[in-house]
N, C-alpha and C positions, 0 to 999 in steps of 0.2 A: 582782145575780143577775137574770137575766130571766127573766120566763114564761114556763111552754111555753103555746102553741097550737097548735092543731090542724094552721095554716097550716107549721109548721117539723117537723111529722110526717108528714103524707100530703100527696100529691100534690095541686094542683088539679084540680079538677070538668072534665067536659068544655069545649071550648069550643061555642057554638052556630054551627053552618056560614056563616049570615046574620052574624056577629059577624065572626067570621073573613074571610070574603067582604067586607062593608065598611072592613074593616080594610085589607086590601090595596088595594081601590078607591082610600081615601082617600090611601096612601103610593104609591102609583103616582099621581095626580092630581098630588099635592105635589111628585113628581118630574119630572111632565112639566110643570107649569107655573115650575119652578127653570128646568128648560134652555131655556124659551120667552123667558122670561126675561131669562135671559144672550147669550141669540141677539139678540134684541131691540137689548139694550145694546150687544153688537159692532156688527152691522151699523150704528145710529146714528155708533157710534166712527168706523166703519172711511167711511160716507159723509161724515161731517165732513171727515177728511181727503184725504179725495178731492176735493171742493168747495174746501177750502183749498190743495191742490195745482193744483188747474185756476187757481185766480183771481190766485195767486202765478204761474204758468206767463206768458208774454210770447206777446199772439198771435201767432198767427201768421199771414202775410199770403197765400191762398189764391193758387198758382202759377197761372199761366192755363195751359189745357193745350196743350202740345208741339203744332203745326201737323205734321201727317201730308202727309209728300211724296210724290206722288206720280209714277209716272214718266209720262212722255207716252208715247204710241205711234207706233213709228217710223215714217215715211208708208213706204205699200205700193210697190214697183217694178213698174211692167204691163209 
């Protein structure tokens, strides 16, 4: 058998607004700093293998650019 206490008959007491208030602050905090977090660790992820894609990749040998023809001008008839 258990005892009664007061806690399993009435309600609890108010909360204080400052209680309340720090209370969210700290679960919002906790929250934003989880997904800073996991941001953090993708992005690392995600440059790793970008770094490992470039270095495996074969360079490539820079095309010299395409010579632009141009036409001459036809000599004038006086």
């Amino acid at each position: 058998m258990t005892t009664a206490t007061k806690d399993k008959f009435f309600k609890p007491g108010r909360v204080d607004a400052r209680d309340k208030a720090a209370t969210t602050d700290h679960a919002a905090r906790a929250i934003i700093a989880a997904e800073s977090t996991a941001r953090d660790k993708k992005t690392e992820k995600l440059k790793a293998a970008r770094m490992l894609r470039e270095a495996e990749a074969a360079p490539e040998v820079a095309a010299k650019p395409a010579k632009r023809v141009t036409k001459k001008a036809a000599p004038k008839a006086d």
